[in-house]
N, C-alpha and C positions, 0 to 999 in steps of 0.2 A: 662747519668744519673749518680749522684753521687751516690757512694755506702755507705750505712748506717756503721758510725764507731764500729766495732768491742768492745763491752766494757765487760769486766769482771765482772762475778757474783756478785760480791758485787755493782762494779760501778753502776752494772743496778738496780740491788735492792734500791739501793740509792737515782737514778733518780726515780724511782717506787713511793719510798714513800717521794718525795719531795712534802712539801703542805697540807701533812696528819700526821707527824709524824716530829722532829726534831729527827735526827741522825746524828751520827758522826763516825769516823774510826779511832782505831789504828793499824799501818800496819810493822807489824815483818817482818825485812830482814835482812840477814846476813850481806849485803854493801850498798848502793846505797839510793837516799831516790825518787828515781824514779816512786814508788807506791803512794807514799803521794800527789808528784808531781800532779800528772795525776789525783789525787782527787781533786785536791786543782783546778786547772786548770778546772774540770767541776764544781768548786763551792761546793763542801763539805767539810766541817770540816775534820779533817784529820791530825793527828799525827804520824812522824816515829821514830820506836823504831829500832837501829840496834846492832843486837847483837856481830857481830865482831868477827864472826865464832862456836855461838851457832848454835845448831839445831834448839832451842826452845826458847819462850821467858817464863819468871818467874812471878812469883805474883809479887816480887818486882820492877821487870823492869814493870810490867801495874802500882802500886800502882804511883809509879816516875811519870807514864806517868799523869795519872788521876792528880795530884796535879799542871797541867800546861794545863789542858786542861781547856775549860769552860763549866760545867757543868752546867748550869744556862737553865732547861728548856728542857736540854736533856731528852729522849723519849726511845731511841733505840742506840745501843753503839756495835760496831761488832770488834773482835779482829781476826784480819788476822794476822794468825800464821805462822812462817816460813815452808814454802810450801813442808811437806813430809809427807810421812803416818805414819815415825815411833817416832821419838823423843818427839812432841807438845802432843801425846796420853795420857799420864799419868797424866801429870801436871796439879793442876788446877791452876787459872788465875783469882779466883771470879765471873768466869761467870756465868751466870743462864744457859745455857746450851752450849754443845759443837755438831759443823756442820762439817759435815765431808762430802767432795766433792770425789766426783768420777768422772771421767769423760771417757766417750766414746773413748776417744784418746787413755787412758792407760791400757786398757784391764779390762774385769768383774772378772779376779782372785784375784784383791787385795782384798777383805773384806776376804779369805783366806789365804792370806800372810801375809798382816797385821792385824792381829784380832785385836787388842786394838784398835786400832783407831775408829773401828765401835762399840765395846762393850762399852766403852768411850763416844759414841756420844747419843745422843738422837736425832739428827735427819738426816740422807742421800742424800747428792743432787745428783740425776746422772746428768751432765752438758756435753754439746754440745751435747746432741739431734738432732740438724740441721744435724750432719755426721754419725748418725747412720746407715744411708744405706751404706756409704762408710766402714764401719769398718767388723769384725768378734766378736764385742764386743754382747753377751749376756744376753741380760735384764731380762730374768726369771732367770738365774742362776745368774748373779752380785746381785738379790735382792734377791734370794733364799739363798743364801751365806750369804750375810749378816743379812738377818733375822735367820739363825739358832744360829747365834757366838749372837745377838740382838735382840730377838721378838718383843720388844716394840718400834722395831726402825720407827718412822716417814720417808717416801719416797717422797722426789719433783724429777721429772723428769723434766728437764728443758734446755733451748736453749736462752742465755742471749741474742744471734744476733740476733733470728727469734724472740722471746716474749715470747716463748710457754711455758708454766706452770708457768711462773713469777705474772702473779696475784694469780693463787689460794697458791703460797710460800711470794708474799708479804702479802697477808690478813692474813696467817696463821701468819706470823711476826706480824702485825699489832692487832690482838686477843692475844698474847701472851704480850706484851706491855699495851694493856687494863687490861688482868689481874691482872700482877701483880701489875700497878698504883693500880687497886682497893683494892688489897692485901693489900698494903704498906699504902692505904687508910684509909683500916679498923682496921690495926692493930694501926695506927695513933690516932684513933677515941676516944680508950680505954685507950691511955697515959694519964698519971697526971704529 
């Protein structure tokens, strides 16, 4: 039996809301354009930004990026930031909000190591779920942790291989998309 390909939280989300929503991806790395690749390859939009030995990417490297991408009908826009807890935390980007991944592989100490990253986010994914039995990773304290440094912080527990929490983190994406359309609708409505 083939075994189901392995795809990265964003990937899946992607696929998730194919049909319901246009999105697209810009994807910060230091080298390589091997993330864009692997988007582009399952059919999503997908632009790389490489920073050439930044930690982080800048307003002005998204602004660059945006003026080459096609915007035309876009819906949902995710900025995959160069992959650490500590550098991308501070910096804004224009984004309406910032997601900050945890994952079961790397231990539930970091929202205490790295506080900004979680204080910074508004919303938490804990990711690879599927290996939580195999780990010593701890989900009351990895979320207890970062609720105290973040109370208002938003929690998806998720497993992008198995499926598991990825609809109630795409519909939550998908409500967050509808609002602000009607925002940017309403405040439209009142222009002269």
């Amino acid at each position: 039996m083939p075994q189901e390909p392995l795809l990265p939280l964003i990937e899946k989300t992607l696929q998730d809301l194919k049909g319901r929503a246009k999105a697209a991806v810009i994807v910060g790395d230091v080298q390589t354009s091997r993330d864009r690749d692997r988007y582009e390859q399952a059919g999503f939009e997908a632009l790389q930004i490489n920073t050439e030995g930044g930690c982080h990417l800048t307003a002005g490297m998204i602004d660059k990026a945006l003026r080459t991408l096609d915007l035309t009908g876009l819906e949902i826009l995710f900025i995959e930031n160069v992959g650490n807890l500590v550098c991308p935390a501070g910096f804004q980007l224009g984004e309406d909000m910032k997601v900050v991944l945890l994952s079961t592989a790397e231990g539930d100490d970091k929202p205490g190591k790295y506080p900004s990253a979680f204080f910074h986010s508004q919303v938490m994914i804990i990711t690879k779920m599927d290996i939580l039995p195999l780990t010593n990773f701890d989900l009351g304290f990895a979320r207890n942790d970062a609720q105290k440094i973040n109370p208002s912080l938003r929690i998806f527990e998720v497993s992008s291989l198995r499926g598991t929490g990825m609809r109630e983190w795409t519909e939550w994406i998908l409500e967050r998309a509808a609002e602000k359309k009607k925002d940017s609708g309403s405040r439209n409505d009142g222009a002269t």
